[in-house]
PDBQT receptor file of N, H, CA, C and O in Angstrom, charges set to zero:
ATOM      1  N   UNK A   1     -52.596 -53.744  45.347  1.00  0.00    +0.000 N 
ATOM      2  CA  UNK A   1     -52.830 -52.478  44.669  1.00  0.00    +0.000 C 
ATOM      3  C   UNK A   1     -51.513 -51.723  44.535  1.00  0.00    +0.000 C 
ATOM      4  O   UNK A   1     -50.523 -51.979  45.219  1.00  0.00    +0.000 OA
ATOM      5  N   UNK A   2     -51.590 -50.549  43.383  1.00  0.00    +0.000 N 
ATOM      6  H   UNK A   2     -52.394 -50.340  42.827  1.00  0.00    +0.000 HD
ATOM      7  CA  UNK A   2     -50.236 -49.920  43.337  1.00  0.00    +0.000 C 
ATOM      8  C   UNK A   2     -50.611 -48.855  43.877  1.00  0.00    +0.000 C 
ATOM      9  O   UNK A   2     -51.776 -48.583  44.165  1.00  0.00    +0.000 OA
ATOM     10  N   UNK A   3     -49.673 -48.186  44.051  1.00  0.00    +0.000 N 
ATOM     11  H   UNK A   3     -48.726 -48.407  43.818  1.00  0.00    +0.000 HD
ATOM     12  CA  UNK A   3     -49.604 -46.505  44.499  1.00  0.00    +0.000 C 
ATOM     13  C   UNK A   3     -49.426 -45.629  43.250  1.00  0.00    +0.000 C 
ATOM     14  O   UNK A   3     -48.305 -45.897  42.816  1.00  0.00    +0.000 OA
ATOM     15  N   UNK A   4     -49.856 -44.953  42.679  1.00  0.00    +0.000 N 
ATOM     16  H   UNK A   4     -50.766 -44.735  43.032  1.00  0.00    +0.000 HD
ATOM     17  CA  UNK A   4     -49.948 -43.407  42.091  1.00  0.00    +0.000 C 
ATOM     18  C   UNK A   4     -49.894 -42.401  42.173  1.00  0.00    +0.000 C 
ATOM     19  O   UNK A   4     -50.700 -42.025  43.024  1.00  0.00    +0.000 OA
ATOM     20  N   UNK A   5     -49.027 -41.124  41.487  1.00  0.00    +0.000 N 
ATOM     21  H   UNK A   5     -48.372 -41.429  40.796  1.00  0.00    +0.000 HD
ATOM     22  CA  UNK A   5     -48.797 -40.083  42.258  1.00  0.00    +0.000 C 
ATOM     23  C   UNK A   5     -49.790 -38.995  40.994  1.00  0.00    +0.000 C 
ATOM     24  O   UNK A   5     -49.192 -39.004  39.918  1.00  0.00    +0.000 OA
ATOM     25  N   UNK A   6     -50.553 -38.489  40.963  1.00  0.00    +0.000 N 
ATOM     26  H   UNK A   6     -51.039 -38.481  41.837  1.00  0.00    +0.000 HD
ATOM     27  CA  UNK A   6     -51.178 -37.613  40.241  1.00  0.00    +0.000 C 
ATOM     28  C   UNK A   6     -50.821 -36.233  40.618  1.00  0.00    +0.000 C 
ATOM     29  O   UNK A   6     -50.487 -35.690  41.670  1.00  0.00    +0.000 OA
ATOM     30  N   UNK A   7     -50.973 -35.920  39.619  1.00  0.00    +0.000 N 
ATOM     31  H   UNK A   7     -51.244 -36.362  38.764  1.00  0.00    +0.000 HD
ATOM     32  CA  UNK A   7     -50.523 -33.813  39.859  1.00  0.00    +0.000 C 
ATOM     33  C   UNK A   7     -51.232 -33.309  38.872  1.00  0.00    +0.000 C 
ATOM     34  O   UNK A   7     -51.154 -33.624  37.685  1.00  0.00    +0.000 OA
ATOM     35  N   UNK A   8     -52.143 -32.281  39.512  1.00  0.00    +0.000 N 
ATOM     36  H   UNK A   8     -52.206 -32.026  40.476  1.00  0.00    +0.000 HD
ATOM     37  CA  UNK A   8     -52.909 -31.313  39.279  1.00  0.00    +0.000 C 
ATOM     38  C   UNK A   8     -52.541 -30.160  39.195  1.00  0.00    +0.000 C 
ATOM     39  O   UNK A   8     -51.886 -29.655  40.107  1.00  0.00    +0.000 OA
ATOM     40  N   UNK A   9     -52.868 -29.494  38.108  1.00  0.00    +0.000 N 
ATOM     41  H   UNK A   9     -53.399 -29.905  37.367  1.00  0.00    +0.000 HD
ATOM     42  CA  UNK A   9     -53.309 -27.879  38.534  1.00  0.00    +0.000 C 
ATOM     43  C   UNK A   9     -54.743 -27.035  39.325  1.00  0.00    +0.000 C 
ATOM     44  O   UNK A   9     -55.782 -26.499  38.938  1.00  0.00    +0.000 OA
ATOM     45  N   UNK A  10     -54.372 -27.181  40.032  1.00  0.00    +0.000 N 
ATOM     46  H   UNK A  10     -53.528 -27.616  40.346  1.00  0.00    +0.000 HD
ATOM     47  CA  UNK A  10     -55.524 -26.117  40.913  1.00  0.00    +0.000 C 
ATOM     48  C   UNK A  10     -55.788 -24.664  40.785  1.00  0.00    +0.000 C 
ATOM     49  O   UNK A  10     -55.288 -23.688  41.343  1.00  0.00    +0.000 OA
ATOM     50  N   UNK A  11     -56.757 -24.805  39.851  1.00  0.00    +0.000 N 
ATOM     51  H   UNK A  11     -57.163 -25.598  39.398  1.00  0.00    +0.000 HD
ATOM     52  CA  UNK A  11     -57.051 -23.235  39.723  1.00  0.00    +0.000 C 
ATOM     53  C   UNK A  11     -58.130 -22.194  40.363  1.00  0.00    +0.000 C 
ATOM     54  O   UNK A  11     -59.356 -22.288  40.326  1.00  0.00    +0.000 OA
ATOM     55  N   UNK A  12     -57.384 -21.241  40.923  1.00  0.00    +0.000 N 
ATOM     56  H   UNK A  12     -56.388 -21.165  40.954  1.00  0.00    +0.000 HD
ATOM     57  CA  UNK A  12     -58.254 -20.712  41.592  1.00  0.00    +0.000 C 
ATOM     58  C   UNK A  12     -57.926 -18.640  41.139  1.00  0.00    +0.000 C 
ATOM     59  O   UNK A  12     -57.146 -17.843  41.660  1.00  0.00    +0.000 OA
ATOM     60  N   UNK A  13     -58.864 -18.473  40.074  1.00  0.00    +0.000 N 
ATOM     61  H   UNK A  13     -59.497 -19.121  39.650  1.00  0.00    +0.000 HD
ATOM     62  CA  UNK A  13     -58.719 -16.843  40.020  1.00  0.00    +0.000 C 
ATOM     63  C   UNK A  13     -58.228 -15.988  40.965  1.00  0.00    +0.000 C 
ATOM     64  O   UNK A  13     -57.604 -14.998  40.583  1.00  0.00    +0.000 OA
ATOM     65  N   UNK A  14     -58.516 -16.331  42.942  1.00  0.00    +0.000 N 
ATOM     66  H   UNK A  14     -59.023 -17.135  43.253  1.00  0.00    +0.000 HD
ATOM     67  CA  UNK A  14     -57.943 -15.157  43.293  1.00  0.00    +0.000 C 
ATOM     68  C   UNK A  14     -56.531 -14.636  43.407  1.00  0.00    +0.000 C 
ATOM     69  O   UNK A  14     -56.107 -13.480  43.393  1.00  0.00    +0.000 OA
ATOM     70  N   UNK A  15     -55.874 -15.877  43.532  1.00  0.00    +0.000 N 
ATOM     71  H   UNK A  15     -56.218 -16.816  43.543  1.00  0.00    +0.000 HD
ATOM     72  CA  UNK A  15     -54.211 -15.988  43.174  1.00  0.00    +0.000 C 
ATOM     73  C   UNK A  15     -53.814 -15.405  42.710  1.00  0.00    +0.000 C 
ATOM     74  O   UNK A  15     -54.422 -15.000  41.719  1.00  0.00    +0.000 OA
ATOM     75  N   UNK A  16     -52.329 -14.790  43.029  1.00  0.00    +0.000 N 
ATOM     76  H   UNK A  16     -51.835 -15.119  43.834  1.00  0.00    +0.000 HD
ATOM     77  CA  UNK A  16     -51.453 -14.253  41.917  1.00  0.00    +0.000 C 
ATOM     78  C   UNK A  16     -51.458 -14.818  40.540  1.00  0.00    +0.000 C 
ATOM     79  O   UNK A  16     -51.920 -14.216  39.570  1.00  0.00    +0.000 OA
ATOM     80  N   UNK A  17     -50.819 -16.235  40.492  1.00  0.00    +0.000 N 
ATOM     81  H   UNK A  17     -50.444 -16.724  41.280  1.00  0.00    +0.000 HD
ATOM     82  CA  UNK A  17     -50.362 -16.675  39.729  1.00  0.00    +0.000 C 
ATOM     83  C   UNK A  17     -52.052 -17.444  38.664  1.00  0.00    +0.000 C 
ATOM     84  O   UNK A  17     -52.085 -17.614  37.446  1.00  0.00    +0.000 OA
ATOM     85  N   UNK A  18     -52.879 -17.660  39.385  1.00  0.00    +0.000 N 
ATOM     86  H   UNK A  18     -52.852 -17.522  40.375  1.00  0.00    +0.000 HD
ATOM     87  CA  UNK A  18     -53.831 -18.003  39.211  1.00  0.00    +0.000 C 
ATOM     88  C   UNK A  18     -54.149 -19.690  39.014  1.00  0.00    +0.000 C 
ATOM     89  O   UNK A  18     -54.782 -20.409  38.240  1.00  0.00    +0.000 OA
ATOM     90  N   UNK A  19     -53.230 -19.841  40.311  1.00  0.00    +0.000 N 
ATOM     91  H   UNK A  19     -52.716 -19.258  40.940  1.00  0.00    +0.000 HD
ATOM     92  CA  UNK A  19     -53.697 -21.389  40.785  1.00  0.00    +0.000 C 
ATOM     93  C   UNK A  19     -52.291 -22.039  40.903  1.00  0.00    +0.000 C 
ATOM     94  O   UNK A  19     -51.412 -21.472  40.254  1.00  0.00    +0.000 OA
ATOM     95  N   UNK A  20     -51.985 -22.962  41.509  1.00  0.00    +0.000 N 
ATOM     96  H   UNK A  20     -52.699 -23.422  42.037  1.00  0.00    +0.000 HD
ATOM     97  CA  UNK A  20     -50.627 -23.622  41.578  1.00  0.00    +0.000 C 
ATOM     98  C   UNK A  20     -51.020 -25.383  41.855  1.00  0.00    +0.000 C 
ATOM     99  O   UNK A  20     -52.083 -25.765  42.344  1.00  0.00    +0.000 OA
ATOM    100  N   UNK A  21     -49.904 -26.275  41.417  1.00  0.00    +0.000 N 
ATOM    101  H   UNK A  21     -49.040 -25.965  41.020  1.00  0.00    +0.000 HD
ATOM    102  CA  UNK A  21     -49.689 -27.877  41.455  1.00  0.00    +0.000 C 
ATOM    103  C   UNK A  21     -49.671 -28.275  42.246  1.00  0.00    +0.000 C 
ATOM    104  O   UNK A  21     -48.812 -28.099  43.109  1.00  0.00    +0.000 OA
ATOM    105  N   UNK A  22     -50.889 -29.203  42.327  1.00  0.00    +0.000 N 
ATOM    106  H   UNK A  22     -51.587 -29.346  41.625  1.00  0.00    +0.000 HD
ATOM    107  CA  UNK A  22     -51.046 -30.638  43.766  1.00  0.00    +0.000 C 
ATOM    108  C   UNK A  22     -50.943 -32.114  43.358  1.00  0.00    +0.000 C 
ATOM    109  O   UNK A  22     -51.165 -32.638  42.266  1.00  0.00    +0.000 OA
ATOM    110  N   UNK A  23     -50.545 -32.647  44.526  1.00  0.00    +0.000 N 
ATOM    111  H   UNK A  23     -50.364 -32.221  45.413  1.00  0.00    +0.000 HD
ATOM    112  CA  UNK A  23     -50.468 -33.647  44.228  1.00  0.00    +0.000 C 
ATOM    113  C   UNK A  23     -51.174 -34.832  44.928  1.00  0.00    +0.000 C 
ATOM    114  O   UNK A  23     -51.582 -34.458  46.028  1.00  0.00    +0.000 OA
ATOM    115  N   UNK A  24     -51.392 -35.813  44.740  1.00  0.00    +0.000 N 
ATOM    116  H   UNK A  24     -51.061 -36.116  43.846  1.00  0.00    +0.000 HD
ATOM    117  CA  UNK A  24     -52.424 -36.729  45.254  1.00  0.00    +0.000 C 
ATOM    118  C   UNK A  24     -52.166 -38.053  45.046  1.00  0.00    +0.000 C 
ATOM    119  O   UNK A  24     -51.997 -38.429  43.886  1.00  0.00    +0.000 OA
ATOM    120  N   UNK A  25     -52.093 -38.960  46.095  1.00  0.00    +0.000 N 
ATOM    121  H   UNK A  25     -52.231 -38.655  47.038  1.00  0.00    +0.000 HD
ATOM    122  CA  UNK A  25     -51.657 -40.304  46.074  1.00  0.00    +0.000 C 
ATOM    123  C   UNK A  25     -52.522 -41.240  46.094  1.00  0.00    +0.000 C 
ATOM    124  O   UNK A  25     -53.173 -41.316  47.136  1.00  0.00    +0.000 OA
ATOM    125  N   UNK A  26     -52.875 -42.404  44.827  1.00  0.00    +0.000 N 
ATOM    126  H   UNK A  26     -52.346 -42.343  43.980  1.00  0.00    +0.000 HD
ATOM    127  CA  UNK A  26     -53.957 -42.497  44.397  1.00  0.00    +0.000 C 
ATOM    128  C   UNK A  26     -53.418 -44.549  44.536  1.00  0.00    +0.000 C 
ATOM    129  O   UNK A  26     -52.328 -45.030  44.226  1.00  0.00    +0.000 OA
ATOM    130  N   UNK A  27     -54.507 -45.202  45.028  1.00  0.00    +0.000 N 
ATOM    131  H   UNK A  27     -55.392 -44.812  45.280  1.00  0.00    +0.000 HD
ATOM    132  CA  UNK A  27     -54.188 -46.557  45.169  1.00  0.00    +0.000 C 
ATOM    133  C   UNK A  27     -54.898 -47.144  44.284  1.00  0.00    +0.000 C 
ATOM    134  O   UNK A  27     -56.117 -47.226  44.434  1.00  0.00    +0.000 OA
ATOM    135  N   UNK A  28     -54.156 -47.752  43.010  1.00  0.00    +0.000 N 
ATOM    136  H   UNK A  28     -53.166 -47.686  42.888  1.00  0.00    +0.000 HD
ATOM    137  CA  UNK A  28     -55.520 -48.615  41.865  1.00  0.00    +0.000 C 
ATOM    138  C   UNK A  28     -54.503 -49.667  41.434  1.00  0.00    +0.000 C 
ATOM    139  O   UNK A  28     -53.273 -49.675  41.472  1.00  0.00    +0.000 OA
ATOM    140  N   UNK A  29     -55.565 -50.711  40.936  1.00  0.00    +0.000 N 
ATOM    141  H   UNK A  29     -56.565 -50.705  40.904  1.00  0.00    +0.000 HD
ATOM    142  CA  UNK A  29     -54.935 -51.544  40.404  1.00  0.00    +0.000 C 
ATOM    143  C   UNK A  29     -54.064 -51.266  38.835  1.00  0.00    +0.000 C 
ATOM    144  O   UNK A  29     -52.854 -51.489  38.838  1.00  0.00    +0.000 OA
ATOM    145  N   UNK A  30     -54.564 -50.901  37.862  1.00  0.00    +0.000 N 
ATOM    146  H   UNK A  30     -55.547 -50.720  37.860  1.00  0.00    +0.000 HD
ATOM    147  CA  UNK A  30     -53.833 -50.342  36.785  1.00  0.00    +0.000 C 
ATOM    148  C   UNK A  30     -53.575 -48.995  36.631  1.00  0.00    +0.000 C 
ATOM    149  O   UNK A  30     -54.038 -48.268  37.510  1.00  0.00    +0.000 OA
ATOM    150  N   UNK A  31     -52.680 -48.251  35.343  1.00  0.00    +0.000 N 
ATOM    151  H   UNK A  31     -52.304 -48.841  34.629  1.00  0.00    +0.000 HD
ATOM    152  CA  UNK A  31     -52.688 -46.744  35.456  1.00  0.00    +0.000 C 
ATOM    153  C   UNK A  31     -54.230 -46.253  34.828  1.00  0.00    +0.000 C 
ATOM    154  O   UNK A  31     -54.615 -45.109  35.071  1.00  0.00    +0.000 OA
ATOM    155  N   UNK A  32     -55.072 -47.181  34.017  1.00  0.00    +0.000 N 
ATOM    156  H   UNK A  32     -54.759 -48.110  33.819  1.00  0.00    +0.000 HD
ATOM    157  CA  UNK A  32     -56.276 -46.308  33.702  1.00  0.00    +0.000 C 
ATOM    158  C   UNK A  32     -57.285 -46.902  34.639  1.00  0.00    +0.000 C 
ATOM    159  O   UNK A  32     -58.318 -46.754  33.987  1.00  0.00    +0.000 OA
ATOM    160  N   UNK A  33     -57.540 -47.331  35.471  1.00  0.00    +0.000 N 
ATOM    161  H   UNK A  33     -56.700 -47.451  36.001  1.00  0.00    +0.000 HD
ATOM    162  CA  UNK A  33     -57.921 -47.160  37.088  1.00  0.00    +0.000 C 
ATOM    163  C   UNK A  33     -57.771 -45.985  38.040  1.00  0.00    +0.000 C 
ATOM    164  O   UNK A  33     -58.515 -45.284  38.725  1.00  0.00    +0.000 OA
ATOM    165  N   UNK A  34     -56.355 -46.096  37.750  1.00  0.00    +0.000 N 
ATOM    166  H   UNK A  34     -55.751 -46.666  37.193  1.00  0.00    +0.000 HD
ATOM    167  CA  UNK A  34     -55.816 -44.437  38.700  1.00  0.00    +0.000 C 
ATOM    168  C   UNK A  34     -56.197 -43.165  37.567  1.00  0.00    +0.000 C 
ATOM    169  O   UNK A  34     -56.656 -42.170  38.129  1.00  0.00    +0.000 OA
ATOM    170  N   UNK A  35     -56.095 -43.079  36.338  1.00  0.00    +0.000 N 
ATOM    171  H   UNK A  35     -55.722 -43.887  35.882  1.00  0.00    +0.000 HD
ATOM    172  CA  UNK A  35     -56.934 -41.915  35.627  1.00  0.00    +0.000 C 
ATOM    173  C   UNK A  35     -58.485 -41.838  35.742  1.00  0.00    +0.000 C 
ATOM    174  O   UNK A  35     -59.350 -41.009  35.460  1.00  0.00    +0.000 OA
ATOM    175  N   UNK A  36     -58.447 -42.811  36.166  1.00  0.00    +0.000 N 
ATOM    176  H   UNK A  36     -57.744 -43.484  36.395  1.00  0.00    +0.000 HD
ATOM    177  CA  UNK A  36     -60.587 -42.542  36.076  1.00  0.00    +0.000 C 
ATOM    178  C   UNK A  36     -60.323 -42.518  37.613  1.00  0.00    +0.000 C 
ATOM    179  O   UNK A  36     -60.583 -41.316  37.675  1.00  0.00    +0.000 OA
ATOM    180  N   UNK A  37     -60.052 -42.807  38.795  1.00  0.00    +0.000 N 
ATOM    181  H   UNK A  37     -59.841 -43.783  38.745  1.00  0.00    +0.000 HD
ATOM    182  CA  UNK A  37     -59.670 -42.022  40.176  1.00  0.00    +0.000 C 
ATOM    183  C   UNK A  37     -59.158 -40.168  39.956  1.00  0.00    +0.000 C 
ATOM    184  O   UNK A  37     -59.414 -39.157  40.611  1.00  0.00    +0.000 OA
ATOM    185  N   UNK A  38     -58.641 -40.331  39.161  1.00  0.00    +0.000 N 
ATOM    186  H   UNK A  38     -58.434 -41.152  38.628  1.00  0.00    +0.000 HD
ATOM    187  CA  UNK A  38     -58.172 -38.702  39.380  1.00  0.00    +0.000 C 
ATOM    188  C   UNK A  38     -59.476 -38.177  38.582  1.00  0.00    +0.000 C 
ATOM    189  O   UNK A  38     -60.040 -37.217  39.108  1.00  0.00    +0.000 OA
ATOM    190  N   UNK A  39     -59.980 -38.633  37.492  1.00  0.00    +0.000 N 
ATOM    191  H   UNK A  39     -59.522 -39.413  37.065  1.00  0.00    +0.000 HD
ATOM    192  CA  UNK A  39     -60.746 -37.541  36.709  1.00  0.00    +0.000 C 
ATOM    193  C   UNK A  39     -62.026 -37.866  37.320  1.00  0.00    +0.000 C 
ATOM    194  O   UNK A  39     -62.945 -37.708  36.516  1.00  0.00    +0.000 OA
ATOM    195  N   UNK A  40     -62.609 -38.489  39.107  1.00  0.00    +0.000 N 
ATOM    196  H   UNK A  40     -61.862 -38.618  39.760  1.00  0.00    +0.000 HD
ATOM    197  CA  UNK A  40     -63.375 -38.535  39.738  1.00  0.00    +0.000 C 
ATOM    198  C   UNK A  40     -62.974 -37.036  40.800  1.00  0.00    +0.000 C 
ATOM    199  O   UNK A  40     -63.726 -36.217  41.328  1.00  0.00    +0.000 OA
ATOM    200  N   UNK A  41     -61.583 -37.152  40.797  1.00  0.00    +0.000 N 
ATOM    201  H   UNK A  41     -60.973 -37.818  40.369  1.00  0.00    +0.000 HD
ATOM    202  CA  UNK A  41     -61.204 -35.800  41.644  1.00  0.00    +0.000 C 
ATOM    203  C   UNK A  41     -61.597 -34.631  41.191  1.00  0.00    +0.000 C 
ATOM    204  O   UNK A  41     -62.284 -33.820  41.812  1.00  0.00    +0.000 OA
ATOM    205  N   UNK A  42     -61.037 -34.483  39.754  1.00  0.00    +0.000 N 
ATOM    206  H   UNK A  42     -60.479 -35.142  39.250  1.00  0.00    +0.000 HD
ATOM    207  CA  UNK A  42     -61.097 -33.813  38.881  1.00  0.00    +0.000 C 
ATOM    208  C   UNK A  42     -62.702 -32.644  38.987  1.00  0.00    +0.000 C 
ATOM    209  O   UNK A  42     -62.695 -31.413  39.022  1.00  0.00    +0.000 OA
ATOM    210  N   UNK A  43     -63.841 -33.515  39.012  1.00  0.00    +0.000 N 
ATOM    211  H   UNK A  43     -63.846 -34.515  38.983  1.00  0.00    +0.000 HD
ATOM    212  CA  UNK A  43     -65.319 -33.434  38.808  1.00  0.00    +0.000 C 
ATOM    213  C   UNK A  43     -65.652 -33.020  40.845  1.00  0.00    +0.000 C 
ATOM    214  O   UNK A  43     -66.497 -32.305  41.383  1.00  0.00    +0.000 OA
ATOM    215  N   UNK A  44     -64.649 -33.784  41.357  1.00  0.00    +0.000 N 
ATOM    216  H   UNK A  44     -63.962 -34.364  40.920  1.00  0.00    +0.000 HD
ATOM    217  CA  UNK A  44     -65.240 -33.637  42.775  1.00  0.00    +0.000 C 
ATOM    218  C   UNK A  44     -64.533 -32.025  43.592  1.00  0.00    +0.000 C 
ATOM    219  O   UNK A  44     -64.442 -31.839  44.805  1.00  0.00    +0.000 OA
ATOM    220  N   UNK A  45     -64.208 -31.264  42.725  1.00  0.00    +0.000 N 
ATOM    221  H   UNK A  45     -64.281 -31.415  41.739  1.00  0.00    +0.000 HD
ATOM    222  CA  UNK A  45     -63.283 -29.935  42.874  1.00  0.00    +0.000 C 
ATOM    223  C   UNK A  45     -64.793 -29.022  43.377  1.00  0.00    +0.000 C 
ATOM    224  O   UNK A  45     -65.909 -28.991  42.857  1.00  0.00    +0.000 OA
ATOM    225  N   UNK A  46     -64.317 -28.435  44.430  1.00  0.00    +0.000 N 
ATOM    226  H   UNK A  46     -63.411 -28.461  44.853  1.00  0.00    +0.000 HD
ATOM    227  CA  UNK A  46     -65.554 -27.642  44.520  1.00  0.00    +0.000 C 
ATOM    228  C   UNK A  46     -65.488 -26.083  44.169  1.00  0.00    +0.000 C 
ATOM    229  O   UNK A  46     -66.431 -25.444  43.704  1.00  0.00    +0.000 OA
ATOM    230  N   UNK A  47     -64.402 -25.650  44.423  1.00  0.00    +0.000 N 
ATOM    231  H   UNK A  47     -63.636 -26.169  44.801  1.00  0.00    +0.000 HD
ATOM    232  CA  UNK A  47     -64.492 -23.780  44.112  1.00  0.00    +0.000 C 
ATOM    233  C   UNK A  47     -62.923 -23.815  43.098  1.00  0.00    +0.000 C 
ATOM    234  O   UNK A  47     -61.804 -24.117  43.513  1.00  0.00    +0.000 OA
ATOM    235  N   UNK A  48     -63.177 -23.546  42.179  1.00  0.00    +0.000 N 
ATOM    236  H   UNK A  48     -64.086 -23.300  41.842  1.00  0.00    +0.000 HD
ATOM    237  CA  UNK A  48     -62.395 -23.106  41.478  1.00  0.00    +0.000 C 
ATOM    238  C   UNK A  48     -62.152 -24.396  40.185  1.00  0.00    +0.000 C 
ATOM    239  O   UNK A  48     -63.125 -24.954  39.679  1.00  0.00    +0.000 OA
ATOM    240  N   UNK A  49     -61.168 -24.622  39.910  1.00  0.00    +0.000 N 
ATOM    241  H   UNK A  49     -60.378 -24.168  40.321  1.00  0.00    +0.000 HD
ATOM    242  CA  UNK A  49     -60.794 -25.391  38.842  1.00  0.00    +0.000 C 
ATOM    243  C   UNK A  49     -59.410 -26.898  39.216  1.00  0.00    +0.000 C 
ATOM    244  O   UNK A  49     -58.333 -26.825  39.809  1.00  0.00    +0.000 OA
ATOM    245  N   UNK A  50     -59.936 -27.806  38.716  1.00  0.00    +0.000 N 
ATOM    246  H   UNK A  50     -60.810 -27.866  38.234  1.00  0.00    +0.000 HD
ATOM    247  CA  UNK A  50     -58.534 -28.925  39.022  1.00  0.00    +0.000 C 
ATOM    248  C   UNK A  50     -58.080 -29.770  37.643  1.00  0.00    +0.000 C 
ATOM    249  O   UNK A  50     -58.520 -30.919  37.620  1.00  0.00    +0.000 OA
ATOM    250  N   UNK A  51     -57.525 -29.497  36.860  1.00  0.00    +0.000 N 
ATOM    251  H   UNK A  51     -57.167 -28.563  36.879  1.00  0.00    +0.000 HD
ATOM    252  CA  UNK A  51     -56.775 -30.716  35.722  1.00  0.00    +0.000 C 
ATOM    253  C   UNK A  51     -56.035 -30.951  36.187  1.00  0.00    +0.000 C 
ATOM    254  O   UNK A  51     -55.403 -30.396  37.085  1.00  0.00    +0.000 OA
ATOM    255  N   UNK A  52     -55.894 -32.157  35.506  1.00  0.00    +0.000 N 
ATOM    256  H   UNK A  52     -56.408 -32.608  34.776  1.00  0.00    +0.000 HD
ATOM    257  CA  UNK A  52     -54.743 -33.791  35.738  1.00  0.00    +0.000 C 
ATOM    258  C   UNK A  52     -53.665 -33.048  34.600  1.00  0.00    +0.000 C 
ATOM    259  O   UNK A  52     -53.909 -32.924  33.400  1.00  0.00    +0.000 OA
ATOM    260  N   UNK A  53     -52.482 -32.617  35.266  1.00  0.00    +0.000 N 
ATOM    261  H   UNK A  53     -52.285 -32.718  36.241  1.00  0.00    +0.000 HD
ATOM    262  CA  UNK A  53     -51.327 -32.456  34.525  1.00  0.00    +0.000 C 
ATOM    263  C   UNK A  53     -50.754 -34.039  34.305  1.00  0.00    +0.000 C 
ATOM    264  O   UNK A  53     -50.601 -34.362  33.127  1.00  0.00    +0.000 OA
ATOM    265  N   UNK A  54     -50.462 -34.937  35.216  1.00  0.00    +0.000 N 
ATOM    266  H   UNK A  54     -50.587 -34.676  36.173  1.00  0.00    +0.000 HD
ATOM    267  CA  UNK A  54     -49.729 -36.061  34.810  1.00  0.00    +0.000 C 
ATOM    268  C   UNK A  54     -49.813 -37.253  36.123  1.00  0.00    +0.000 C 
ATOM    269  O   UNK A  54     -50.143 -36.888  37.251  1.00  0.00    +0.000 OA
ATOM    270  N   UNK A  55     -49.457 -38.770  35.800  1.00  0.00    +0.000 N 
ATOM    271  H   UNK A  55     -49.190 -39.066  34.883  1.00  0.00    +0.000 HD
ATOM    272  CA  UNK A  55     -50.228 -39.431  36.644  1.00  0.00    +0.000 C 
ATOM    273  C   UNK A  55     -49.145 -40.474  36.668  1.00  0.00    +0.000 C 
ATOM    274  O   UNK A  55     -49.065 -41.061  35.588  1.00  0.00    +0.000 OA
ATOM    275  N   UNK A  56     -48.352 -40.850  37.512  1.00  0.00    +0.000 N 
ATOM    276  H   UNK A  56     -48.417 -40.373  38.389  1.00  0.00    +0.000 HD
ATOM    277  CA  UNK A  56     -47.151 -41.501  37.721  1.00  0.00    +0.000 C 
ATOM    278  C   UNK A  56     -47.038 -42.633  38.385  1.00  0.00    +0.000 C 
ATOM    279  O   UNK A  56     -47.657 -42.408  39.425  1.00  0.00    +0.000 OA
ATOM    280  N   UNK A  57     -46.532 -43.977  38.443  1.00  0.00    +0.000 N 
ATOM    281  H   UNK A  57     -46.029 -44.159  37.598  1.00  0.00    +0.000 HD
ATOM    282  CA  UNK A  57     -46.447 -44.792  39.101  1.00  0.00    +0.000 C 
ATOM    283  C   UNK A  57     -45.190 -44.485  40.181  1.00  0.00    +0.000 C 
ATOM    284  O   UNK A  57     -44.062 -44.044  39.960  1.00  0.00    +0.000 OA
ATOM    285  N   UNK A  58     -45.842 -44.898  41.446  1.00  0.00    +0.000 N 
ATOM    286  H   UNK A  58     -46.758 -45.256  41.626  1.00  0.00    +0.000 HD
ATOM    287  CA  UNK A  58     -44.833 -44.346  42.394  1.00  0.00    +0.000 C 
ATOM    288  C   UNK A  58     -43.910 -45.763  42.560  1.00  0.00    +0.000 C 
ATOM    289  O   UNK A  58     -44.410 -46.885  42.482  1.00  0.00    +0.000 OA
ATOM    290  N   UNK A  59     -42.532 -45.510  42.793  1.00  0.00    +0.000 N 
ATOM    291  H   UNK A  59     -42.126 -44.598  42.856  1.00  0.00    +0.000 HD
ATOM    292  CA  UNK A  59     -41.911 -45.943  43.207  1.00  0.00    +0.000 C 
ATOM    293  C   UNK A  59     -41.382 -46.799  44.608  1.00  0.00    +0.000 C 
ATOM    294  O   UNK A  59     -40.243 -47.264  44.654  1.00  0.00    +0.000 OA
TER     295      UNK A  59
C-alpha cells in the first residue's frame, strides 16, 4: 500500500477565522482509493464542516 497525505479544511463557525487546515495520512492502493478514503472522512465529520483541499502522494 502507499501512503497519502490529504488536507482538509475544517470548518467550524465558532472560530475566528472560521475553520483552519488538517491533515490526514491515508494508506490506499491508488490515488482514487485514497479520494474515496478522504471523501469517507469528509461525510464522517461530525460538528461543523470538512473539504478535501488536496490529496498527495507522500514521499
Amino acid at each position: 500500500m502507499k501512503k497519502y497525505i490529504a488536507t482538509f479544511w475544517r470548518g467550524n463557525p465558532q472560530l475566528k477565522d472560521g475553520g483552519y487546515e488538517t491533515t490526514r495520512e491515508i494508506e490506499a492502493v491508488s490515488i482514487a482509493s485514497a479520494r474515496k478514503k478522504a471523501r469517507d472522512i469528509e461525510d464522517g465529520c461530525v460538528y461543523g464542516s470538512m473539504s478535501l483541499l488536496s490529496i498527495e502522494k507522500e514521499d
